[in-house]
C-alpha positions, -999 to +999 in steps of 0.1 A: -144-213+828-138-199+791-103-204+775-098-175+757-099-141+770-097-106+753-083-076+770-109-055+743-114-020+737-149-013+715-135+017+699-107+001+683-108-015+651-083-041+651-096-049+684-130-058+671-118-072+643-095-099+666-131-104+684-147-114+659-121-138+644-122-155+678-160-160+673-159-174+642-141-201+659-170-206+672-161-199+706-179-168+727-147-152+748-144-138+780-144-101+771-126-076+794-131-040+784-098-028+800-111+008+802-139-002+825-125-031+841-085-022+845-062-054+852-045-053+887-011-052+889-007-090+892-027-095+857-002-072+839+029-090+851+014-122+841-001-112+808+037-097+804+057-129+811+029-150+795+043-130+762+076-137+774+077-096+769+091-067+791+061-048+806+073-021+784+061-036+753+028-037+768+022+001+762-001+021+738+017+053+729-008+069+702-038+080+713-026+080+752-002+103+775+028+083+767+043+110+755+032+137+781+044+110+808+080+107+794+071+073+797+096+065+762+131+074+786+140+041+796+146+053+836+111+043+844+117+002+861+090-024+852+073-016+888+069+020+879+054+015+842+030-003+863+023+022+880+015+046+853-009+019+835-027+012+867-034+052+867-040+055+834-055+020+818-059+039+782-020+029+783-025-007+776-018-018+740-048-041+729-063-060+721-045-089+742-056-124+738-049-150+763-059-189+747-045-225+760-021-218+730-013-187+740-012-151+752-006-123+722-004-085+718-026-096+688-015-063+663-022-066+633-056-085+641-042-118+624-019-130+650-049-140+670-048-167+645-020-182+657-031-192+693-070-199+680-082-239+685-089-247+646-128-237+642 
């Protein structure tokens, strides 16, 4: 099993940018490309309490229907925001790093460095 996964989107430039300073540990990750691949609804809570974060914090709101959803009025519970990420995965903030050090909304790219094994 590898220890560090990426929740990775290929379009986005900090995201590629945190994958390749996690290969220049000389580690190869576990790559998830979220918009292909969606986490279920268990992987989201986790990845949420792993960054000891409300699941809130885990959404994207440029470049996504954030706004369109009224997803910024705080009404909507935990349960329901996961509900709008499940239907819409583009909502997931990236890219998300989960190491044996770790897990990290990893914006800007060099707070991947601070869950990294030294190279």
């Amino acid at each position: 099993m590898n220890s560090i996964t990426i929740y990775h989107n290929p379009a986005c430039g900090t995201s590629r940018n945190v994958l390749a300073l996690i290969r220049d540990t000389g580690v190869e990750p576990t790559v998830i490309e979220y918009l292909k691949n969606p986490p279920d609804r268990a992987t989201l809570k986790r990845l949420a309490a792993a960054m000891g974060v409300p699941v809130r914090e885990l959404l994207r709101q440029k470049g996504t229907p954030y706004d369109e959803l009224g997803l910024g009025d705080p009404k909507w519970s935990d349960e329901q925001l996961i509900d709008f990420i499940l239907a819409h995965p583009i909502l997931i903030n990236r890219p998300i790093v989960e190491t044996p050090l770790g897990t990290r909304l990893c914006r800007p790219s060099e707070t991947v460095l601070d869950i990294l094994p030294q190279p």
